[in-house]
C-alpha positions as CSV (number, residue, x, y, z in Angstrom):
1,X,0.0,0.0,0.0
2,X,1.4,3.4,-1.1
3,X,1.5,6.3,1.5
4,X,-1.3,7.9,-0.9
5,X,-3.7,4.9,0.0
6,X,-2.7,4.7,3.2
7,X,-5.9,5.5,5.7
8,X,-5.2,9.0,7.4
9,X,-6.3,9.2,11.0
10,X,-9.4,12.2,11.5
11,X,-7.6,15.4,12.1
12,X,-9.6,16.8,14.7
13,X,-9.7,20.6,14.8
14,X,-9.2,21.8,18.7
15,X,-10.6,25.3,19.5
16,X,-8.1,27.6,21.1
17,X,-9.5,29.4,23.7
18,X,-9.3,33.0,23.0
19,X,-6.1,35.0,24.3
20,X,-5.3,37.1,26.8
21,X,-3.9,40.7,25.3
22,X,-1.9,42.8,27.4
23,X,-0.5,46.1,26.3
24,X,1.4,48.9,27.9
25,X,1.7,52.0,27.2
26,X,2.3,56.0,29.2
27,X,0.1,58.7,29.3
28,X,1.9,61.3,31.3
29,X,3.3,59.9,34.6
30,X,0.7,57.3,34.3
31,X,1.3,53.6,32.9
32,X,-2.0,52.3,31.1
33,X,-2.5,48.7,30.7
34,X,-5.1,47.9,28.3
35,X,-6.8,44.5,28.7
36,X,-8.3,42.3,26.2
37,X,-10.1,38.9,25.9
38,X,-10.9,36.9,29.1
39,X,-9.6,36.8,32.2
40,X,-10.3,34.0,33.7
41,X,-8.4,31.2,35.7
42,X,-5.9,30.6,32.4
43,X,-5.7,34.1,32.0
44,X,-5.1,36.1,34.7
45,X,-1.8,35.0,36.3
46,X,-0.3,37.0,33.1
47,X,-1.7,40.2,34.3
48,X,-1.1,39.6,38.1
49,X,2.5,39.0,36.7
50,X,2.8,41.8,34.7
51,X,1.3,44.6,37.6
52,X,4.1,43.2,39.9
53,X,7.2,43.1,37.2
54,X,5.6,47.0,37.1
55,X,5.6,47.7,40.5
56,X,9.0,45.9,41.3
57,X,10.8,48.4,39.2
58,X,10.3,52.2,40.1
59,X,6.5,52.0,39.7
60,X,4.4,54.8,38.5
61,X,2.5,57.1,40.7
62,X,-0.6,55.8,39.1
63,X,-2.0,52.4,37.0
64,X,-4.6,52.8,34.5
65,X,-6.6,49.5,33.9
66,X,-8.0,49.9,30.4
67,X,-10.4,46.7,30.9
68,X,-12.8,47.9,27.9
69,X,-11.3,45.2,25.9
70,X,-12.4,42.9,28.9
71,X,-14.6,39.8,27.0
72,X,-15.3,36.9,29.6
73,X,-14.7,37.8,33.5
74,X,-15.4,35.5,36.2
75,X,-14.2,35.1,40.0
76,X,-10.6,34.5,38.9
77,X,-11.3,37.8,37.4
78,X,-12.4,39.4,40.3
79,X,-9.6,38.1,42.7
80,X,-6.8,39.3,40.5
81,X,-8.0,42.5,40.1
82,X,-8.4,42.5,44.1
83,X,-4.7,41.5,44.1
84,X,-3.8,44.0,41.4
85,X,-5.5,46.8,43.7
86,X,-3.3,45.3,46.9
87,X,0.2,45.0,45.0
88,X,-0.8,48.6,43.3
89,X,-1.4,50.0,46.9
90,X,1.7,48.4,48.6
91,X,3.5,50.1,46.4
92,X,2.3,53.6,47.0
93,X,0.3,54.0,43.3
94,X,-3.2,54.7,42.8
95,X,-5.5,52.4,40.6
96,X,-7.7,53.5,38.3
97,X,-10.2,51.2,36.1
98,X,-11.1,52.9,32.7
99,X,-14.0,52.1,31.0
100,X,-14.8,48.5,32.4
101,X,-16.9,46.2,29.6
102,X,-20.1,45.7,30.5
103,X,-19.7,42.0,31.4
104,X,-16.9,43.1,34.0
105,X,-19.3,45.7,35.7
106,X,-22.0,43.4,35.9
107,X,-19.7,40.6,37.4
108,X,-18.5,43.9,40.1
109,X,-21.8,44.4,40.6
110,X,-23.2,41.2,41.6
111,X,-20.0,40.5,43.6
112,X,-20.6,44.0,45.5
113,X,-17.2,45.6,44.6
114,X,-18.7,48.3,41.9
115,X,-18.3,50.8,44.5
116,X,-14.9,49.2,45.5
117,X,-12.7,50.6,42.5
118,X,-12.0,54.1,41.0
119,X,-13.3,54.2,38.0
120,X,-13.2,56.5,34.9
């Protein structure tokens, strides 16, 4: 039997699941990190990461969370941006959330933290 005749095995397609996208940027003295895609449990140890990497090295006086780009947000969600808010404090910065999605304020909201964040 010739390789052309030979039976393939199914290929079977597996879905990714979407990626994380993390992007930094400066407005002023300000460091903005723009979010993008879920953060979930196999997401958000990359943006926990990040914040401290940022606050390790002579951190800004303030962090801009752009999480407008924010698609799928869960608990794991909500704990790493509690830790974010901790690690941003201990090092003497400000947070700031800009322009949450509307699946991140709803999760906020149910979990009692909209109030809990400075947002613009």
């Amino acid at each position: 039997m010739s390789v052309d005749h030979a039976q393939h095995p199914e290929i079977r397609e597996t879905a990714r699941p979407p990626a994380l996208h993390l992007a930094l940027a400066r407005e002023g003295p300000a460091a903005v990190l723009r979010v993008g895609g879920p953060l979930d449990l196999a997401t958000v140890d990359r943006l926990v990461d990040l914040v401290d990497r940022l606050m390790g090295g002579g951190p800004p006086p303030v962090l801009v969370l752009d999480l407008s780009g924010v698609t799928f947000f869960c608990a794991a969600g909500v704990n790493a941006l509690l830790t974010v808010r901790r690690r941003v404090a201990s090092a003497c910065c400000t947070l700031v959330v800009r322009e949450p999605s509307r699946i991140t304020v709803k999760v906020l909201d149910i979990v009692g933290l909209t109030d809990e964040f400075t947002t613009e």
